[in-house]
DOPATI-469834 format. One record per residue (C-alpha): residue in one letter; x, y, z. Coordinates in steps of 0.1 Angstrom, whole numbers, padded with zeros to 4 digits, always signed. Example, Ala and Ser with C-alpha at 12.3 -4.5 7.8 and 13.67 -1.06 7.14 Angstrom:
BEGIN
A+0123-0045+0078 S+0137-0011+0071 
This chain:
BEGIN
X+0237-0178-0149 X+0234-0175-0113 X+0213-0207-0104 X+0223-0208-0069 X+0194-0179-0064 X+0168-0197-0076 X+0149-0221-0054 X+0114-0226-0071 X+0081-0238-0056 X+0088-0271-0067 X+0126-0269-0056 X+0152-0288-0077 X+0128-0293-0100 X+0129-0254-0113 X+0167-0257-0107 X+0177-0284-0129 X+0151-0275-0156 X+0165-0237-0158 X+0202-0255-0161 X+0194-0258-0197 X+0185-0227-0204 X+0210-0202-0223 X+0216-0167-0208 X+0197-0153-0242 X+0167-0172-0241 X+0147-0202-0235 X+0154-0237-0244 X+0147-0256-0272 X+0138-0284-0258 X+0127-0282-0228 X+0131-0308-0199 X+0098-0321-0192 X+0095-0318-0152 X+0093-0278-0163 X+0060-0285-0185 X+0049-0300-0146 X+0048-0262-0140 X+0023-0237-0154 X+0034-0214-0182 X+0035-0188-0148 X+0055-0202-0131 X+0085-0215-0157 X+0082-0179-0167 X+0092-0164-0132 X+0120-0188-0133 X+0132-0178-0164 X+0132-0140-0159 X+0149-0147-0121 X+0175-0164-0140 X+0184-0136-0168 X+0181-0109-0137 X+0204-0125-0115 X+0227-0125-0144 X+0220-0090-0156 X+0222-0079-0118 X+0211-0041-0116 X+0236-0011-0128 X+0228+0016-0095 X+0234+0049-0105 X+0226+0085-0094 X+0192+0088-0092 X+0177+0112-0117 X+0166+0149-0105 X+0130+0146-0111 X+0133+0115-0086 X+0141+0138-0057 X+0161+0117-0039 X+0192+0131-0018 X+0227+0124-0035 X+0244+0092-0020 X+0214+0069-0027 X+0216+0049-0062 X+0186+0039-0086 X+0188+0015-0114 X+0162-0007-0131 X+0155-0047-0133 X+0133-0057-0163 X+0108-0085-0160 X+0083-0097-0188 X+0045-0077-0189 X+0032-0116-0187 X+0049-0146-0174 X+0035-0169-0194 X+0051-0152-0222 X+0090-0147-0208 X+0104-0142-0240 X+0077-0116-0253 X+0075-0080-0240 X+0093-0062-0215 X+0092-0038-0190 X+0114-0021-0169 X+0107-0012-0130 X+0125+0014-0116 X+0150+0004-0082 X+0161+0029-0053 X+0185+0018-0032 X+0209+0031+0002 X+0235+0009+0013 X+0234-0003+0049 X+0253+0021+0071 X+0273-0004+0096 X+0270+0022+0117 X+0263+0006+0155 X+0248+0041+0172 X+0256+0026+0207 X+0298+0017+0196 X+0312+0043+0168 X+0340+0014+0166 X+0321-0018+0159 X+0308-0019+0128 X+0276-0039+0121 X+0279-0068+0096 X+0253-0063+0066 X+0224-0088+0064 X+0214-0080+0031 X+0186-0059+0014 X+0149-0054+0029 X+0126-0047+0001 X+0098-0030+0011 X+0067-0019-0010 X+0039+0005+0009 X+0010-0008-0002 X-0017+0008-0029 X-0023-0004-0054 X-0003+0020-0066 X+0022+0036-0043 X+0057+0039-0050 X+0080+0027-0025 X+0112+0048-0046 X+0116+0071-0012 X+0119+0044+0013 X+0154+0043+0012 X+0152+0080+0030 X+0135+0066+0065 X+0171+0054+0073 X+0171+0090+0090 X+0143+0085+0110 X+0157+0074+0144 X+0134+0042+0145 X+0153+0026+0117 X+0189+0031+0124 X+0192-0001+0135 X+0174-0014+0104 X+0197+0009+0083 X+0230+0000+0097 X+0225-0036+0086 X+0203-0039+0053 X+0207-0021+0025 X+0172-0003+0019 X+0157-0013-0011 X+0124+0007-0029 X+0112+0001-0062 X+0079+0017-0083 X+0060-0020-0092 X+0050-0027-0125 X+0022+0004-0137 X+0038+0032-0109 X+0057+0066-0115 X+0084+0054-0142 X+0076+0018-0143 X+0055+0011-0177 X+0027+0033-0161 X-0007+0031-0164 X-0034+0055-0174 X-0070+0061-0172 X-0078+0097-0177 X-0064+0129-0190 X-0047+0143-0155 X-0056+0176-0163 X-0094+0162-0161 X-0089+0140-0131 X-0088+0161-0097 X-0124+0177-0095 X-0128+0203-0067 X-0146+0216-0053 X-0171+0186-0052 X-0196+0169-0032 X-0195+0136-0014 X-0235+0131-0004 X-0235+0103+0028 X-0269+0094+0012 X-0268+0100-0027 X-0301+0106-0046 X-0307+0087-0076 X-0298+0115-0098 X-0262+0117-0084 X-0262+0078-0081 X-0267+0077-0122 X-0243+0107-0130 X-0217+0084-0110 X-0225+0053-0128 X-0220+0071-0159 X-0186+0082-0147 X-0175+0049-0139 X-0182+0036-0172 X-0165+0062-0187 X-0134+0057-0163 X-0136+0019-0171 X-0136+0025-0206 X-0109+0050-0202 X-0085+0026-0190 X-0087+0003-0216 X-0084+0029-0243 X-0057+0045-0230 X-0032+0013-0215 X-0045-0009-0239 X-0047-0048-0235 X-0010-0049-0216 X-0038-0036-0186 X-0050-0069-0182 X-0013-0081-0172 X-0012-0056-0142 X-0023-0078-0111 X-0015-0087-0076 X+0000-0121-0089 X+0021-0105-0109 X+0035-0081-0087 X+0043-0108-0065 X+0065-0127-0095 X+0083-0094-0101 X+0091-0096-0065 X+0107-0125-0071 X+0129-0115-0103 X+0135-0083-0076 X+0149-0104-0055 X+0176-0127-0078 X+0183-0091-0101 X+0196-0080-0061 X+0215-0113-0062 X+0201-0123-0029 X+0198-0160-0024 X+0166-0155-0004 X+0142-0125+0002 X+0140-0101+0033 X+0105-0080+0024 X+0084-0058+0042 X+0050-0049+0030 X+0023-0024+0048 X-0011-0026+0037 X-0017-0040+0001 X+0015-0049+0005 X+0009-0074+0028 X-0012-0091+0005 X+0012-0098-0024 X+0037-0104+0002 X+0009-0133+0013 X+0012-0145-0027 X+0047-0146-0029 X+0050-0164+0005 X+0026-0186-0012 X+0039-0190-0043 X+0078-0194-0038 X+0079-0200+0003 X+0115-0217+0000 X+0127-0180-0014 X+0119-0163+0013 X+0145-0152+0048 X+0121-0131+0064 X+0089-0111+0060 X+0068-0085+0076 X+0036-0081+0072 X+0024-0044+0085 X-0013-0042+0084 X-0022-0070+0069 X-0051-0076+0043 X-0074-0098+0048 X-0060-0128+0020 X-0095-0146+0021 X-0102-0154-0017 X-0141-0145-0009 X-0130-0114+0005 X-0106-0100-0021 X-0121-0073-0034 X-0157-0064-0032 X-0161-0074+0007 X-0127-0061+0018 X-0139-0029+0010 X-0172-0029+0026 X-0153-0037+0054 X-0131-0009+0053 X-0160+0012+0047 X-0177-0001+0082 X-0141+0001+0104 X-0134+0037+0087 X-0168+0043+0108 X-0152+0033+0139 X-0122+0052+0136 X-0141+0084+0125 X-0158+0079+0159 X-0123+0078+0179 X-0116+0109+0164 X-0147+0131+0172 X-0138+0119+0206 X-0102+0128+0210 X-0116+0162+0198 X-0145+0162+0223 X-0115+0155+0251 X-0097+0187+0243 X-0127+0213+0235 X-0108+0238+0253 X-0088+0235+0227 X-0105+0234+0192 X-0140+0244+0205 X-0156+0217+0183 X-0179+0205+0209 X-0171+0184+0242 X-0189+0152+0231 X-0185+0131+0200 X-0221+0138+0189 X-0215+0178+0190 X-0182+0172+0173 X-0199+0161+0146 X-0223+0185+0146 X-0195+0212+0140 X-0180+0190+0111 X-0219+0187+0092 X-0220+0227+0094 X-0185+0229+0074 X-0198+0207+0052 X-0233+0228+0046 X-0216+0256+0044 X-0190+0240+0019 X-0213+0230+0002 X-0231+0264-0002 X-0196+0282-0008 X-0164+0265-0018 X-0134+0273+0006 X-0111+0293-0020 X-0135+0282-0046 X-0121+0248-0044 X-0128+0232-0010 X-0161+0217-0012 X-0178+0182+0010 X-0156+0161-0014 X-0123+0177-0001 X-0137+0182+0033 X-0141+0146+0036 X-0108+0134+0019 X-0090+0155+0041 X-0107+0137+0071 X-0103+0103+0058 X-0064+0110+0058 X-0068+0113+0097 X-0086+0078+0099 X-0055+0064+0088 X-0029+0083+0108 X-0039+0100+0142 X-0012+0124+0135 X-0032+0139+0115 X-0056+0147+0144 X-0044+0181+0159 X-0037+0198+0124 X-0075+0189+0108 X-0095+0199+0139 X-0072+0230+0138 X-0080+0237+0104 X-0118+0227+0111 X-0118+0247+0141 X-0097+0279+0125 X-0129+0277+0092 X-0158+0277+0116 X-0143+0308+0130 X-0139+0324+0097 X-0104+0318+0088 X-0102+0292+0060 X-0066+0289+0053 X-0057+0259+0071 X-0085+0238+0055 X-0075+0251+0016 X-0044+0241+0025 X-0049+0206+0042 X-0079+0198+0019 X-0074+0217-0016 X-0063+0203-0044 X-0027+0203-0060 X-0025+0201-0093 X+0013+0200-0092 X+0008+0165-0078 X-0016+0156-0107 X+0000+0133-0127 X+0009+0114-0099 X-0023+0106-0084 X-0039+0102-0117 X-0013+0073-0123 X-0020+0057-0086 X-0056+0058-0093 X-0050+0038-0124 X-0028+0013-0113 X-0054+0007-0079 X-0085+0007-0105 X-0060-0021-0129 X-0053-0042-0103 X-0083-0047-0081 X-0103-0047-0112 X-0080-0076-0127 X-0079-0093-0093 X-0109-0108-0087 X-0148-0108-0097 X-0167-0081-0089 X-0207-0076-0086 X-0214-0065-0122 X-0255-0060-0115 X-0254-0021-0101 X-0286-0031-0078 X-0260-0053-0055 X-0240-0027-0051 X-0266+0000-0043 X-0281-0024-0016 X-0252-0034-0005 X-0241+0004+0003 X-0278+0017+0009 X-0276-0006+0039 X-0235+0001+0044 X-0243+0035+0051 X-0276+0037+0076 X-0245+0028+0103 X-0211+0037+0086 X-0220+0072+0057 X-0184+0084+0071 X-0167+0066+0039 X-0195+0045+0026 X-0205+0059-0009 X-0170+0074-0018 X-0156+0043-0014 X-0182+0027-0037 X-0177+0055-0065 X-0141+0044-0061 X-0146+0009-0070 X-0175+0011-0089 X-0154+0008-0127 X-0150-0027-0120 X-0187-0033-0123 X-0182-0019-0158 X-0146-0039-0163 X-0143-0057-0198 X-0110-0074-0192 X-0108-0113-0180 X-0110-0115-0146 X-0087-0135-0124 X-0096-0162-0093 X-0077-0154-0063 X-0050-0176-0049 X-0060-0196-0016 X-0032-0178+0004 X-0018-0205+0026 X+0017-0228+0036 X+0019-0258+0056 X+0042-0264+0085 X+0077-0259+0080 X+0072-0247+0042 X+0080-0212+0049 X+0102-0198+0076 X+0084-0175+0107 X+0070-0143+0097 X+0060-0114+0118 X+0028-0097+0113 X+0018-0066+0128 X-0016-0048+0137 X-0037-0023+0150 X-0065-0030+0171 X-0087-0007+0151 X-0066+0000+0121 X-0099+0010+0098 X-0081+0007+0063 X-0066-0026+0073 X-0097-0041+0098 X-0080-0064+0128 X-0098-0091+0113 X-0075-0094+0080 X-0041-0100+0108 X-0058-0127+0122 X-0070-0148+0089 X-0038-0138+0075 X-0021-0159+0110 X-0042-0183+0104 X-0034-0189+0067 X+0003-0186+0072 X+0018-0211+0093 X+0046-0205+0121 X+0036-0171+0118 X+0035-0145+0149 X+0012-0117+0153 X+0019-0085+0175 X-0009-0066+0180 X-0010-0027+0192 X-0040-0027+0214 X-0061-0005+0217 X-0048+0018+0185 X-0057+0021+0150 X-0029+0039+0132 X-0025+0022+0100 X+0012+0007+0093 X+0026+0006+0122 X+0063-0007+0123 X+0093+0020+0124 X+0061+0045+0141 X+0057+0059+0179 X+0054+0026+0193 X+0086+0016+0212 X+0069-0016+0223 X+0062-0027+0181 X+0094-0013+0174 X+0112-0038+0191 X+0097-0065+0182 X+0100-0054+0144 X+0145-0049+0154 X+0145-0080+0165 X+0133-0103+0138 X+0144-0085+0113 X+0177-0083+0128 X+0184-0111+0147 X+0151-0133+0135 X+0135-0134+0172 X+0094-0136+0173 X+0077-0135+0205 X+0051-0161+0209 X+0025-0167+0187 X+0001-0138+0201 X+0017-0105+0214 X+0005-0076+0224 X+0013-0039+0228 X+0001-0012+0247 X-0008+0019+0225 X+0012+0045+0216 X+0005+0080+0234 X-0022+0096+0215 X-0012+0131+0196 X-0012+0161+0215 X-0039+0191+0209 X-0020+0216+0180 X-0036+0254+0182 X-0035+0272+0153 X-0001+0283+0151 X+0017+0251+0164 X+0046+0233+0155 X+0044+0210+0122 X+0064+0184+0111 X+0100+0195+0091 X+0098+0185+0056 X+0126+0159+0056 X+0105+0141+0083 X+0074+0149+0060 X+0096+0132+0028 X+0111+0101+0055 X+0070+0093+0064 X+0056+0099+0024 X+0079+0067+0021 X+0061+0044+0045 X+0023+0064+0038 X-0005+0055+0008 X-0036+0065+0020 X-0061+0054-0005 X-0080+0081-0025 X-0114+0092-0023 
């Protein structure tokens, strides 16, 4: 047993109450400074302690994993509930490239190896199994050369005891609509869809669902971390991410060497879940707007209209006449607006959706079936997503459970913000209708000197993120630094365009520098105008970015 990775939240206490515990299974008597602990927490440090043993066996990665050759995948098992270490397992799947060394200023100085960085993308329910690839993007050479890059599918994901809710063939419906204002006819047909979803889950995961949370994920970071035999845990989380990166910080601060937290969630217990997202749902709003206006600015272009208001005049006719006639017989409002909501999280989206708006209104539909129509190839995959997002934030937290709350709620959301509004709601609305116990969300927070410096990141008007959730998150975290890119909202911004964030993210990850406490960026250059023809981005660079991107569903 490798003790010497284990550090516990209540130090040597864990440590010398684990040194009794056989390699095969728990003790029989054990010491009572580990009864101090909840069943939780002695769990975590039981399954740390038979993974640093077990280590993980890297191997090729298999062929449906479509990984290049040269990076290794392996698996490290943790227990479906902590409380329970010696009951059921599961196995998560690892991916892994070793750092490089390679110094890209001196071919004959090789750079010593810092360790892994773990990073998970956010979700719920990405996989992070491709990060290892952005080692070939040219922002994270430096990263490459001295950690070896570390993605793994959490518990629920691709391979990793997945979750279902639904029948995949039966879960992408296109063409649909996505009414800004719903009548009460549509309201009821959706109500009776969540309830069916909700009841879905259940039926088809069965009670194990109730083990899939936030709090967990963050424990199976933690058994990550001693199966990679690393005394102490260099993690970088975007989005959702963030915030069980904010749990395990939390829970086991003396674990961690250093963490990154790229657009952060807001960790306030009152916010996690119901508010966050009505937040989102108002800041998606915003960044809708920046949009119509970067159009507007190059009408020569797109001829869209040369103000934000005529902009969206030109989208509303798609959607009529979407509406009227599917594009292809499969590109309807709902698809329309999915496609569009992928471009308020990443503004390089911009050019190629008003392109393919541009290229319908003109009679060419093409571009839009292809940007916005489904794939049913891809299926499975964002079936299982959906289920392990529904799982989660369902098991997170309490939701409203009265459906009149919710419809005032959203009524009065979407008089100012319809852009995302009521799809978001339709989204979350199975948790109204969620029959497994809920949990109460941890009071994110460390006290000075409990946890070393950690570098968040954020856009100014990051919409799936809002700035708000960076600052709380500051606030909650102490010795922590936030570096804000001003004026920008692309969402998950480290290893991006921004030379400025980029540096700051080399240096503390490699040499564990952080400017002071409040930093700022100017924006990166927005994207330039694509015509229909243009240039689009090679699909190695397309596979490299699918590792840092989860854009949530609609």
């Amino acid at each position: 047993m490798r003790a010497a990775v284990l550090y516990g939240t209540a130090g040597s206490l864990v440590l010398s109450a684990l040194a009794a515990i056989p390699a095969g299974g728990a003790p029989a008597r054990p010491d009572p400074a580990i009864r101090m602990l909840s069943a939780e927490t002695q769990g975590t440090a039981v399954a740390a302690a038979r993974a640093a043993d077990a280590g993980i066996r890297f191997g090729s990665c298999e062929k449906e994993q479509d990984l290049p050759a040269g990076f290794q995948c392996g698996t490290v098992t943790v227990p479906l509930d902590y409380a329970r270490p010696d009951g059921k397992q599961i196995k998560l799947t690892v991916s892994r490239a070793k750092a490089t060394g390679k110094d890209a200023r001196n071919a004959k100085h090789k750079v010593p190896r810092q360790g892994a960085l773990v990073y998970n993308p956010g979700g719920p329910g990405a996989s992070g199994m491709y990060f290892p690839l952005v080692g070939s993007l040219p922002a994270w050479k430096r990263i490459a050369a001295a950690y070896d890059l570390v993605g793994y599918a959490p518990r629920g994901v691709g391979k990793s005891a997945p979750l279902s809710c639904q029948d995949p063939k039966h879960f992408v419906k296109a063409p649909s609509q996505a009414p800004t204002h719903p009548s009460e006819t549509y309201k009821r047909q959706r109500i009776a869809e969540a309830k069916a979803y909700a009841r879905g889950c259940l039926k088809r995961s069965g009670e194990a669902i109730q083990h899939y949370t936030s709090l967990n994920n963050a424990r199976d970071l933690d058994v990550l971390r001693a199966a990679l035999r690393e005394p102490k845990l260099t993690f970088m989380g975007a989005s959702y991410g963030t915030y069980f990166g904010a749990l395990y910080a939390t829970l086991f601060p003396s674990h961690v060497r250093r963490m990154v937290f790229d657009s952060a969630v807001n960790p306030d217990p009152e916010q996690i879940w119901y508010e966050n997202n009505l937040d989102q749902s108002a800041a998606f709003e915003r960044r809708w707007a920046d949009f119509r206006a970067w159009v507007a600015r190059h009408d020569k272009v797109y001829r869209l209209g040369a103000t934000p208001g005529e902009v969206m005049r030109s989208y509303e006719k798609a959607r009529a006449r979407l509406a009227a006639s599917p594009a292809g017989g499969k590109v309807g409002p709902g698809q329309l607006q999915g496609a569009f909501l992928q471009a308020g999280y990443y503004d390089d989206y911009w050019p190629q959706r008003a392109m393919a708006l541009s290229a319908y209104l003109k009679g060419d539909p093409k571009p839009l079936i292809q940007q916005a129509g489904p794939h049913p190839e891809a299926s499975v995959e964002q079936e299982n997503g959906n289920a392990v997002y529904t799982a989660i934030e369902c098991n997170d937290a309490s939701w409203p459970t009265d459906w009149r709350t919710w419809d005032r709620d959203n009524t009065r959301l979407a008089r100012v913000a319809p852009f995302e509004t009521w799809d978001n709601a339709w989204m979350n609305l199975p948790c109204a209708y969620w029959s497994v116990p809920r949990q109460k969300p941890l009071n994110v927070r460390t006290l000075p000197g409990e946890l070393p410096p950690t570098l968040i990141l954020a856009a100014e008007r990051d919409a799936a993120t809002p700035y708000e959730g960076a600052v709380e998150l500051r606030r909650r975290l102490s010795g922590s630094v936030l570096v804000t890119e001003n004026g920008a909202g692309m969402h998950g911004i480290g290893g991006g365009p921004n030379k400025c964030v980029n540096g700051h993210l080399d240096a503390y990850l490699l040499e564990g520098r952080l400017p002071k406490r409040s930093s700022g960026c100017a924006p990166h250059a927005e994207p330039k105008p694509v015509a229909p023809g243009g240039p689009s981005a090679t699909s190695k660079d397309l596979k490299a970015l699918k590792a840092l991107r989860h854009p949530k569903a609609s």
